[in-house]
C-alpha positions in Angstrom: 0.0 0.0 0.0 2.7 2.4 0.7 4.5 1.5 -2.8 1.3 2.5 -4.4 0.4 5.6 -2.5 4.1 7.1 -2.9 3.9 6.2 -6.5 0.3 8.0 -6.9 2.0 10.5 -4.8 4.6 11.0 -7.1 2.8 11.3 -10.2 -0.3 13.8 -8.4 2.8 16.1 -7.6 4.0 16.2 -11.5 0.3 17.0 -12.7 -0.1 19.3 -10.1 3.2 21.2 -10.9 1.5 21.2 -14.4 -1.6 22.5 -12.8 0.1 25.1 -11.1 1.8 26.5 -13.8 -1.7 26.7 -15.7 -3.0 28.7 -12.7 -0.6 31.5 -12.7 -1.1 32.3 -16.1 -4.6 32.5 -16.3 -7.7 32.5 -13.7 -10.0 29.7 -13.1 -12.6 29.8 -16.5 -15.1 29.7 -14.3 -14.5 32.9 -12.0 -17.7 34.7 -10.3 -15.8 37.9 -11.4 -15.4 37.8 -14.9 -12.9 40.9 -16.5 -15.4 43.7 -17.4 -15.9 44.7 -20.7 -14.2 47.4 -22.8 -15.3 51.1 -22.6 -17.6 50.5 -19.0 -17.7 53.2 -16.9 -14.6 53.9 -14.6 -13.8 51.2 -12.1 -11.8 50.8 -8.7 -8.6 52.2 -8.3 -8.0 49.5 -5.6 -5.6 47.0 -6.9 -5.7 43.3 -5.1 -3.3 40.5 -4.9 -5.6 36.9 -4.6 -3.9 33.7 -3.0 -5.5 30.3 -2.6 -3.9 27.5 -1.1 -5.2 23.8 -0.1 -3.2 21.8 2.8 -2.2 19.3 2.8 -2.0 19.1 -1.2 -2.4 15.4 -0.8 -4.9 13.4 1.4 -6.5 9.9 1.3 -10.3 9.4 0.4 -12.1 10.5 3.5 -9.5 12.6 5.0 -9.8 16.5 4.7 -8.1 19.4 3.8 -8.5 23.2 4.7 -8.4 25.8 1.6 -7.5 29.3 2.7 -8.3 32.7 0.5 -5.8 35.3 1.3 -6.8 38.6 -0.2 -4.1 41.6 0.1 -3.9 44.9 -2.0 -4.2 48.8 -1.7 -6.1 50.9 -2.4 -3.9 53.6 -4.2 -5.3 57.2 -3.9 -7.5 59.6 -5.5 -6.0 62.7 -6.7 -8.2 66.1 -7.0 -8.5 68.3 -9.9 -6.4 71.7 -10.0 -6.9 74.9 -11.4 -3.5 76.6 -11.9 -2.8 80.3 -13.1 0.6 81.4 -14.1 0.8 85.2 -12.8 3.8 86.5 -15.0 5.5 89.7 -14.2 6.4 91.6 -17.5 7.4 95.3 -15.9 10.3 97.0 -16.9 12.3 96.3 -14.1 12.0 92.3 -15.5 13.6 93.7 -18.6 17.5 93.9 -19.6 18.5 98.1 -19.6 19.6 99.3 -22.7 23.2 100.3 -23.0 23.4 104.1 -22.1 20.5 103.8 -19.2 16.6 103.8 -19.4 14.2 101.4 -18.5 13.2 99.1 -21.4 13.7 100.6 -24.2 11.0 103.0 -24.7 12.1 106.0 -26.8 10.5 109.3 -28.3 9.6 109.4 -32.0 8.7 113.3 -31.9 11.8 114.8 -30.5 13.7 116.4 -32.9 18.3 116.6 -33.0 19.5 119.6 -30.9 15.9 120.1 -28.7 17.4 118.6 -25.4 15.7 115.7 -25.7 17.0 112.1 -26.8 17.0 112.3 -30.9 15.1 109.4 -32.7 16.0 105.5 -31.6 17.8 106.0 -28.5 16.2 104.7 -24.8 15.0 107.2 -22.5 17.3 107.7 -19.6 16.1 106.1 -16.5 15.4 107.9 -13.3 18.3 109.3 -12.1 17.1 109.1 -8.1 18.3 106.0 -5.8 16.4 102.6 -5.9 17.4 102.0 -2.8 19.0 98.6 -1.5 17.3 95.6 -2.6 14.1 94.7 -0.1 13.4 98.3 -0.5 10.3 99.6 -2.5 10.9 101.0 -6.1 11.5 104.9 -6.5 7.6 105.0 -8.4 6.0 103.7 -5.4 7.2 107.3 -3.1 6.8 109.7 -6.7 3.5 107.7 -6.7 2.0 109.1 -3.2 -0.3 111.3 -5.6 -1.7 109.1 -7.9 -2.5 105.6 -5.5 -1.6 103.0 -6.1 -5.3 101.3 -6.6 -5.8 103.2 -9.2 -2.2 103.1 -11.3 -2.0 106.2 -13.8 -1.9 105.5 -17.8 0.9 104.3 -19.6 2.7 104.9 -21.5 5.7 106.2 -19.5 7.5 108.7 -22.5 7.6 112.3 -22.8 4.9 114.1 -24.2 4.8 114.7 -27.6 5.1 118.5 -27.9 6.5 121.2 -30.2 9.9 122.4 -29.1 10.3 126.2 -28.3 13.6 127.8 -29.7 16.1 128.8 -27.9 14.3 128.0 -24.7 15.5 125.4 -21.9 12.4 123.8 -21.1 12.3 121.4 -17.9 12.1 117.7 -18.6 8.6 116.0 -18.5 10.0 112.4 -18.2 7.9 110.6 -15.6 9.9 108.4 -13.4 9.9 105.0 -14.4 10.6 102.0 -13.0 14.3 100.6 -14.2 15.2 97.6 -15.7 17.9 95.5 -14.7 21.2 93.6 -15.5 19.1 90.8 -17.0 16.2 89.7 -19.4 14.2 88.2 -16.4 10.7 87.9 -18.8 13.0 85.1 -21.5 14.3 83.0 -17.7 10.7 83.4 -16.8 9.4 81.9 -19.9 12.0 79.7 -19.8 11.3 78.3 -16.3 7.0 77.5 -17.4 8.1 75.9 -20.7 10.4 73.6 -18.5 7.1 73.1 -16.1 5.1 71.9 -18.3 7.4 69.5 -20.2 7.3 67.9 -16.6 6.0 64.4 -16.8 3.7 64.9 -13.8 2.5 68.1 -15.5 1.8 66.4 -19.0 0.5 63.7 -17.1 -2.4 65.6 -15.6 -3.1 68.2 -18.2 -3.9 64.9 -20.5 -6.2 63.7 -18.3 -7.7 67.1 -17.7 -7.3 67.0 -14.2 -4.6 70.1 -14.2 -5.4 73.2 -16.4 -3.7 76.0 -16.8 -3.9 79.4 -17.5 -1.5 82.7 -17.9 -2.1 85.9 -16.8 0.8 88.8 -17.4 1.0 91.8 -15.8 2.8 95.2 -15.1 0.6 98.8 -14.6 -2.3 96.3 -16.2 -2.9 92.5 -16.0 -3.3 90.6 -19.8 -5.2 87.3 -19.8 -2.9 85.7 -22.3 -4.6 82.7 -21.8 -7.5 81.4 -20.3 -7.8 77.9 -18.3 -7.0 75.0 -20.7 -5.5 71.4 -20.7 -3.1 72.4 -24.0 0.0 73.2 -22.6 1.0 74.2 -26.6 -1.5 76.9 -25.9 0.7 78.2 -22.8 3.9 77.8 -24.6 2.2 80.2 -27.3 1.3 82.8 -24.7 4.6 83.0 -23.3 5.8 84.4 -27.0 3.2 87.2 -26.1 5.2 89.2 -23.2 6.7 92.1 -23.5 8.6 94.2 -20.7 6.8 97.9 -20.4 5.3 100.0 -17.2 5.2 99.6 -13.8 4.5 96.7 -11.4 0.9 96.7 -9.7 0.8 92.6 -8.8 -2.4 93.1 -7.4 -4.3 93.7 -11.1 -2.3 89.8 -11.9 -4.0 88.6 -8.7 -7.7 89.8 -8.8 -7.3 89.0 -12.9 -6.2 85.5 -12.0 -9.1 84.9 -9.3 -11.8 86.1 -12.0 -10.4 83.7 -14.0 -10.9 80.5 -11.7 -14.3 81.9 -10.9 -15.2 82.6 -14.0 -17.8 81.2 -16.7 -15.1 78.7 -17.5 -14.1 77.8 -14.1 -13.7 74.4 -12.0 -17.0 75.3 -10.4 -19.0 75.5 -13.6 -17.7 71.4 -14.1 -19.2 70.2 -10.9 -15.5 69.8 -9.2 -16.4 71.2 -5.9 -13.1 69.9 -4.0 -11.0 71.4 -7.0 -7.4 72.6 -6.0 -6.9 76.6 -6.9 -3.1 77.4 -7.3 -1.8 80.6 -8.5 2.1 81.4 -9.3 3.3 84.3 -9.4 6.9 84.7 -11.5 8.3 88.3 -10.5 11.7 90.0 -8.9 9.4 91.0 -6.2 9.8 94.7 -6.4 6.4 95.8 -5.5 5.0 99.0 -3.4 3.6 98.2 -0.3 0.5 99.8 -1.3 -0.2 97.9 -4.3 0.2 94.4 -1.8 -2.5 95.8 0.7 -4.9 96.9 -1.8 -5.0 93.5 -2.9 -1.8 92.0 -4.1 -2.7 88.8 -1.8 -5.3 85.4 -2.7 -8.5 84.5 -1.3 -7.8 81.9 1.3 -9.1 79.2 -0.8 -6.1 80.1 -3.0 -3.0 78.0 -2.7 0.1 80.6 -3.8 3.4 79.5 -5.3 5.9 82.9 -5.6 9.1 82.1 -7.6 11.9 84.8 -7.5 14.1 86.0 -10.2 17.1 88.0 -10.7 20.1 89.6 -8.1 17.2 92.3 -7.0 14.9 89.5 -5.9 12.5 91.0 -2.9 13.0 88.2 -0.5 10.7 89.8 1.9 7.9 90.2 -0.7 8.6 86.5 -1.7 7.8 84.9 1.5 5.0 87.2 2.3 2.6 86.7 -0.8 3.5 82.4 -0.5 0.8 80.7 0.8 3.3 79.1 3.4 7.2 79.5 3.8 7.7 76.1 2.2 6.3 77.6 -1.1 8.5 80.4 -1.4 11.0 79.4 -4.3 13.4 80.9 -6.6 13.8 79.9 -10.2 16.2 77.5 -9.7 13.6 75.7 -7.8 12.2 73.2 -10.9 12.4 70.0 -9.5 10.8 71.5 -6.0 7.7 73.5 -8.0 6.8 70.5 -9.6 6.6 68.3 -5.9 4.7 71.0 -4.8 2.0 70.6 -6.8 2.6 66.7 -6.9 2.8 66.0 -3.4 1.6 69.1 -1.2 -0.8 71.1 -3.1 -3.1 68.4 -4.5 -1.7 65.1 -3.1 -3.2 62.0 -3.5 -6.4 61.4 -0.7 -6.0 57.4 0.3 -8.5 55.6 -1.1 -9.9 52.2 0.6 -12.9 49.5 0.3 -16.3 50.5 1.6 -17.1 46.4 1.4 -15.8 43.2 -0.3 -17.6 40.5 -0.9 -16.0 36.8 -1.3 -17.7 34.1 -3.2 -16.1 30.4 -3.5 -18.5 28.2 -5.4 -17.3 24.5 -4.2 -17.1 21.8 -7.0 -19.3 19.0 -7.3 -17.0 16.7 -6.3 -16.0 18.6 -3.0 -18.3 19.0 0.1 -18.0 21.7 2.7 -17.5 20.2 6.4 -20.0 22.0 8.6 -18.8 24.6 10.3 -15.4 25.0 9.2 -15.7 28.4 7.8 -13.6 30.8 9.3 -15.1 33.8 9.8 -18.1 32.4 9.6 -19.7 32.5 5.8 -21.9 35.5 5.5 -24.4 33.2 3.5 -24.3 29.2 2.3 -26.3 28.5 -0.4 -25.9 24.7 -1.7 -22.2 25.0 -3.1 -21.7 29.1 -2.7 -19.9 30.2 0.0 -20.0 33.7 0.4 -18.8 36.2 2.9 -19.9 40.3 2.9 -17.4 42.4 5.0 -17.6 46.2 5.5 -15.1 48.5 5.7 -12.0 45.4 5.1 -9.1 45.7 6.5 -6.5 43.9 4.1 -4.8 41.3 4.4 -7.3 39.4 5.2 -7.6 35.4 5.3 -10.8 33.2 5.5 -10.7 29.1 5.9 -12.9 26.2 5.6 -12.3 22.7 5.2 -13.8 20.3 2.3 -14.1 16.6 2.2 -13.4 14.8 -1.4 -16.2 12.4 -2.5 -13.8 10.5 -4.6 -10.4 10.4 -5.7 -7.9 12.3 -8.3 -6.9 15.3 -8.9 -10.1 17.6 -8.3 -10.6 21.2 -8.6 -11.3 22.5 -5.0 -13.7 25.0 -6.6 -15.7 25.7 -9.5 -15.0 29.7 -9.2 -14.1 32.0 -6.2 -13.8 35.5 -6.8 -14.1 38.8 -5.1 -15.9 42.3 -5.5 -15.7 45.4 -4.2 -16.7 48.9 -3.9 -14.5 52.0 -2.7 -14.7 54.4 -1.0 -15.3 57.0 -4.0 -18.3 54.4 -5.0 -16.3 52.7 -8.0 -16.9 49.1 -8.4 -13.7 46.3 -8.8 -13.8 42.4 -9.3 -11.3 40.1 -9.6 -10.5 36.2 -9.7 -8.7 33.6 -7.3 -6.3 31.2 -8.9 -7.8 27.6 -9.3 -6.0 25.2 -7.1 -6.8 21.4 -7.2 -6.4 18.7 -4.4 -4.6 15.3 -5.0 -7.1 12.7 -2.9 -5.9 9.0 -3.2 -8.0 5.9 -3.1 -8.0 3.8 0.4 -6.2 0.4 -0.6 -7.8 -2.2 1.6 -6.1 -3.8 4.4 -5.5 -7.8 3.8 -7.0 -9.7 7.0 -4.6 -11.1 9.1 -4.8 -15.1 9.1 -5.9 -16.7 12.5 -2.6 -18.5 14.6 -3.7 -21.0 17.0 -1.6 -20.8 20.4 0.4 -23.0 22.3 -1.5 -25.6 24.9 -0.1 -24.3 28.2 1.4 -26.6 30.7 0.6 -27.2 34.3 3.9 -25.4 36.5 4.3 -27.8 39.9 4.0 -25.6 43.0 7.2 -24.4 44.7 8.0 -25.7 47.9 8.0 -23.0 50.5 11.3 -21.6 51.7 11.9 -20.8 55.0 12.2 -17.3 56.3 15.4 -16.0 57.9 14.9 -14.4 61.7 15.8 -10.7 61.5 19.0 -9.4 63.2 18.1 -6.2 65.9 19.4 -3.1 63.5 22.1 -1.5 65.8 21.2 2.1 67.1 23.3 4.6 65.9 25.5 7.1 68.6 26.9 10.3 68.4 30.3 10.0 66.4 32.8 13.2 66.2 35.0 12.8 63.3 38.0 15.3 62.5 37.4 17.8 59.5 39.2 20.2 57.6 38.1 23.3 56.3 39.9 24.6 53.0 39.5 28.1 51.6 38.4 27.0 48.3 37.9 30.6 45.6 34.4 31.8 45.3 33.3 30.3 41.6 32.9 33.7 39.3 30.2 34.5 37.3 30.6 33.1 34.0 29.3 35.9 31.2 25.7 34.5 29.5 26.8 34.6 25.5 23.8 36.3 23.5 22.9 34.2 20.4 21.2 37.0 17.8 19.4 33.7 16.0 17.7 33.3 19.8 16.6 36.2 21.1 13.6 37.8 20.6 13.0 42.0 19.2 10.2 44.5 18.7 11.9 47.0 15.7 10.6 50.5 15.2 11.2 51.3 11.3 11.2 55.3 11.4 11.9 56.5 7.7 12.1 60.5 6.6 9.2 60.8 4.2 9.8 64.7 3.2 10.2 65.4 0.0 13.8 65.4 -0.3 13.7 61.4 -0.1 12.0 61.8 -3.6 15.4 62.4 -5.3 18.2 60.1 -6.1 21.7 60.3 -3.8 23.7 60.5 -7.0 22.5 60.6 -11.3 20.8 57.7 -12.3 20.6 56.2 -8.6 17.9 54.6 -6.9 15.5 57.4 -4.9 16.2 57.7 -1.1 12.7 56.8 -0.2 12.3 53.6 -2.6 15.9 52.4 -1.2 15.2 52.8 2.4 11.6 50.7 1.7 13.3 48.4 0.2 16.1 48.1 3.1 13.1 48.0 5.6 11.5 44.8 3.2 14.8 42.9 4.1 14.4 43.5 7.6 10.6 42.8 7.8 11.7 39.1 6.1 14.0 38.5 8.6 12.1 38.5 11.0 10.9 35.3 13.2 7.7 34.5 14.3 8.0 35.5 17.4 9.5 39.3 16.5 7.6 41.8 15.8 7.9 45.7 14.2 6.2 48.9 13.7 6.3 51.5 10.5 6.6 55.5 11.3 7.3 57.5 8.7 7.7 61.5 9.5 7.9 64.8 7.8 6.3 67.7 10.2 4.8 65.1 11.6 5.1 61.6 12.5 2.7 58.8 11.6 2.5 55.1 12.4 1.8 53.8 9.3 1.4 49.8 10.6 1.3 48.9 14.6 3.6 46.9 16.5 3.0 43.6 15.6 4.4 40.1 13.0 2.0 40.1 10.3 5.1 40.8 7.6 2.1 41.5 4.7 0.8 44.3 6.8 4.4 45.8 7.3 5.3 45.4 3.8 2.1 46.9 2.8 2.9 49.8 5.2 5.9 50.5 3.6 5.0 50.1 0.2 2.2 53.2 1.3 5.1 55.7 2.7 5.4 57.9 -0.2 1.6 58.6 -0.6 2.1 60.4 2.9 5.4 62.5 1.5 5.0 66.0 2.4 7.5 68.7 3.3 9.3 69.4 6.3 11.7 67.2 8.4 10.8 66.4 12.4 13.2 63.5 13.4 11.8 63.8 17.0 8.1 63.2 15.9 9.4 60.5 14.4 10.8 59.2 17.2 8.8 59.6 19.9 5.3 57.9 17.5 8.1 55.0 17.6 8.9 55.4 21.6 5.0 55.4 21.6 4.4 51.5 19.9 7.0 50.1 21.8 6.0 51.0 25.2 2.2 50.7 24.5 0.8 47.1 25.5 1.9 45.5 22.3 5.4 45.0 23.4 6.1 41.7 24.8 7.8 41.8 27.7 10.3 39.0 26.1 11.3 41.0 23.1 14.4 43.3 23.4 13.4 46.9 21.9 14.9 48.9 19.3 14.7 52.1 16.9 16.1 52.2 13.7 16.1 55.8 12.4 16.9 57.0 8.8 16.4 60.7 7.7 18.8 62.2 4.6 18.0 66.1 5.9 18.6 68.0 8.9 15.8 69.1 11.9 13.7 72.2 9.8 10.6 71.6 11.9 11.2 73.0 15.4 15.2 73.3 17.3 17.0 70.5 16.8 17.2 70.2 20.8 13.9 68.8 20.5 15.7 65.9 18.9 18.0 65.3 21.6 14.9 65.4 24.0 13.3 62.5 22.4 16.3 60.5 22.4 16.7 60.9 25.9 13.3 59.7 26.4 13.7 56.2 23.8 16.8 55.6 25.7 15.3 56.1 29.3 12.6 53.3 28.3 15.8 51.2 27.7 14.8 51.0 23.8 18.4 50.7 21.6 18.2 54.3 19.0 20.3 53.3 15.5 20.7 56.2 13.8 21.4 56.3 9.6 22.4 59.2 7.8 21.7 59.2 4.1 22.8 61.5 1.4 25.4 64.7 2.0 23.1 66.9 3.5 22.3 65.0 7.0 23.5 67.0 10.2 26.1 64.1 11.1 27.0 65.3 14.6 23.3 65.4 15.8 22.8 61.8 14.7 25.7 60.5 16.5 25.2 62.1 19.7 21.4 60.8 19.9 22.0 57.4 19.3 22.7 55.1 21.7 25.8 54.5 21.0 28.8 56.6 18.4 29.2 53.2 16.9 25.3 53.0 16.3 25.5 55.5 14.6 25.6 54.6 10.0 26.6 56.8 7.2 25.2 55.8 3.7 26.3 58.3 1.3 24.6 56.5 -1.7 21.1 55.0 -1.6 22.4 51.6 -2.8 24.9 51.6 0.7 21.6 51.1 2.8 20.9 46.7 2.3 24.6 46.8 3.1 23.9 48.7 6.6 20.5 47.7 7.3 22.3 43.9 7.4 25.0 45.1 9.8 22.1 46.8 11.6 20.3 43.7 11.8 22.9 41.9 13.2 23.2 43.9 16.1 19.7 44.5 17.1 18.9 41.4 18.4 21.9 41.6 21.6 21.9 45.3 23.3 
């Protein structure tokens, strides 16, 4: 019997292996969630990875086995529309001065050779009065006092056209104007949007019409160049439209670019009611004071990006008119405009399952033992199975065991499946693998042929022996017998060896998610955030059954992403989710004290040694870096173990190595690809404090 079962054995594990390979490439034919149809409506964003398993793979007839659905996934994220209006600055003092002086390069047709006044094609002097230092207002804005700056007087700025008197010294009617400076400011500014919007985020969007764009210039009067439209050709063509002349009144770009996003052709009109509104202003910044208060600032519903050009750049006006100081850039900036908008200004809302709903239809040659189901099944109907679960969390793993009603190599089901609906009210389906169940005929047992036993013979009685009379046990008296006592050395404590493979650990992962970790440590390189995930995998799969970790990532603000516990799926999943929460700012002691927090909460097992494992690639910017220190003191009090990794050039290396617990626990990794090599060392350590 054993022969035949190892040889049915042996051939059920080729055809299953041929089975298996069938599986992976294609679901079951008969799934309960059949691939929809071309040109539906839109469907889930949630993506879900289906397992289905049946142990043992092997049984005899009239045995069972227990199938188990594992069903794991995300949910991605939802990302708003956005409304974005270039506000371009095209005054003079954006403009490249002419050789000999003058503003930008407005001259005087009328005046005649010899009248005092510049002859025919050459640039009106500028103003002869001090600009001041740079931060200060422009000269107009005090010659201005007059006029108010609400209401900005007419261009153009030129002389008068008049009839010169002869002989006569008339004073010069030149109006002050604003002056232009050492560099054509409008051609980097056109420059700097024709670069955004070859971005592939940018293009991305504008396809899909979830990012318009329009262009508004501006100087004494704002231009719609464009209005809102997902054609960035359109933008590129507006650009070609500036041209430096007057003075700078920002607050005419502002109001013209609010009419525009509340205008006929506005978000609004579409139904988007949680539409993103972004303006971006491109300007040097030299602004009156007046002009800002009489309306050079957004609504509050207005997110505002100010980028800064040229050597005159108004640093104070920069920061004030950004929304926050984070969005203050200059126009060097590229790469940090476009993860604004990516990742702050309209990130990604998490999306998730409002229900799921699990079907298994059980083949006719399978029956369901009684129950087995784990959870229990929602609803049994003859060979359906089927369980309805609000609000999932994933993974998630239901059981039940079937009994074969003969033998071969049987499908465990005839279809399983699953559905779902979001949280945005899309619907989603997809199909479990097919797995089958090798069951193997009983071979019958041969009965065992009847022995008679031996007759037994009589055995004569023994003669009785007699007993011996017992000797009186002598009583026992004092006795005092010499000793000696010897000095021998007090045995020392021999030192207990720590075995890493045997002990026991509770690991907090506490990765830097600002949006520095977006960018590669050197060209071509791996991103800092995808490396240290990827690091964090290899420690996650290390671990043993009785270990267990936590996820925090932290920008301003530190989040625990999966709670102190061994399910590896739901710590990988955790980490695969950090760089939907990327954001900017960088507080390494928020990090570590959401860490502190999990390990001295009552998930930590009393057994397990505790550590932190922190990796950041920027310095403290959110709050004093003694804040830091504070923290640390507090993870090392609790007796928790603080490993410190620096990654990249920019880390503040002396704060790292002072917090941790140790200098020697403390890791540089100045390329991405140095982290599997240190989180390996790291792991090694970890387990013996």
């Amino acid at each position: 019997m054993l022969r035949e079962r190892s040889a049915l054995v042996a051939a059920g594990v080729i055809l299953m292996g041929l089975a298996a390979v069938r599986v992976m490439a294609a679901p079951d034919p008969g799934t309960l969630a059949p691939q929809a149809p071309l040109a539906e409506t839109p469907t889930s964003a949630c993506v879900v990875d289906l397992a289905k398993t049946i142990a043992p793979e092997s049984i005899l007839l009239g045995e069972s086995a227990e199938a188990s659905l594992v069903v794991s996934g995300t949910c991605g994220a939802q990302r708003l529309p956005v409304d974005l209006v270039i506000v371009a600055d095209e005054s003079f003092s954006m403009t490249r001065a002419k050789a000999g002086g003058g503003g930008g390069g407005i001259t005087d047709p009328t005046a005649t050779p010899g009248s005092g006044g510049p002859g025919p094609g050459t640039s009106v002097p500028g103003p002869t009065q001090d600009l001041g230092k740079p931060g200060d207002e422009p000269a107009f804005c005090k010659n201005n006092d007059g006029i108010g700056i609400a209401t900005p007087s007419p261009t153009p700025r030129r002389p008068p056209r008049r009839t010169p008197t002869p002989g006569a010294n008339d004073p010069d009617p030149t109006e002050v104007l604003e002056a232009a400076g050492d560099a054509d400011l409008i051609r980097d500014a056109q420059s700097l949007v024709r670069d955004f919007l070859d971005q592939d985020a940018i293009q991305r969007d504008m396809a899909s019409d979830r990012l318009r764009v329009g262009f508004v210039s501006f100087s004494e009067k704002a231009r719609i160049k464009q209005s809102l439209t997902n054609q960035a050709s359109k933008i590129t063509s507006a650009l070609s439209r500036m041209d430096g002349s007057d003075l700078t009144y920002v607050s005419a770009g502002v109001k013209e670019a609010e009419r525009m996003m509340t205008g006929s052709g506005a978000r609004r009109d579409l139904g988007d009611k949680e539409r993103i509104q972004v303006i971006m202003i491109l300007s040097d910044f030299q602004f009156c004071q007046k002009d800002m208060r009489s309306g050079g600032r957004a609504g509050s519903d207005i997110q505002v990006i100010t980028v800064g050009f040229g050597r005159d750049l108004n640093l104070k006006n920069l920061y004030d008119m950004a929304s926050q100081r984070e969005f203050a850039l200059q126009s060097k900036d590229l790469k940090n405009i476009v993860q604004l908008y990516d990742r702050v200004l309209a990130p990604p809302i998490p999306l998730g399952m409002d229900q799921l709903t699990v079907r298994d239809e059980l083949s006719e040659m399978m029956q369901l033992v009684p129950g087995s189901e784990n959870p229990p099944a929602t609803d049994i109907t003859g060979q359906r199975l089927e369980w309805v679960i609000d609000q999932p969390t994933l993974p998630l793993t239901l059981t039940y065991r079937v009994e074969p009603m003969e033998a071969g190599i049987l499908p465990v089901s005839a279809a399983a499946g699953v559905t779902w609906i979001d949280s945005v009210k899309l619907p989603g389906s997809a199909a479990f693998p097919a797995v089958n169940l090798l069951v193997l005929a009983q071979t019958p047992t041969p009965t065992p042929t009847f022995t008679p036993s031996a007759t037994p013979t009589d055995t004569p009685t023994a003669t009785q022996t007699p007993t011996a009379t017992a000797t009186p046990t002598r009583t026992p008296a004092p006795a005092y017998l010499p000793f000696l006592v010897r000095a021998w050395p007090e045995p020392l404590p021999t030192a207990t060896v720590c075995v890493p493979e045997r002990q026991t650990i509770d690991v907090a992962l506490v990765i830097d998610t600002s949006l520095s970790m977006s960018e590669p440590t050197q060209n071509g390189g791996q991103a800092k955030l995808d490396a240290a995930i990827e690091a964090a995998i290899e420690i996650v799969n290390l671990l043993k059954p009785t270990d267990q970790a936590t996820i925090v990532g932290f920008n301003a603000e530190g989040r625990v992403m999966a709670e102190l516990g061994g399910d590896k799926a739901v710590l990988i999943a955790a980490l695969r989710a950090l760089p939907s929460t990327q954001a900017s700012g960088t507080a390494i002691d928020s990090g570590l004290r959401a860490g502190l927090a999990e390990l001295d909460g009552p998930r930590h097992r009393a057994e397990n040694n505790r550590s932190i494992i922190l990796v950041t690639d920027g310095t403290q910017t959110s709050g004093d870096p003694q804040a830091v220190r504070d923290a640390a003191a507090a993870v090392k009090a609790s007796g928790i173990r603080l490993v410190t990794v620096g990654l990249g050039p920019d880390i503040d290396a002396n704060l790292l190595r002072e917090v941790a617990s140790d200098p020697a626990l403390f890791f540089v990794a100045p390329n991405a690809e140095d982290l599997v090599r240190i989180y390996r060392e790291v792991a090694r350590l970890i387990p013996c404090p």
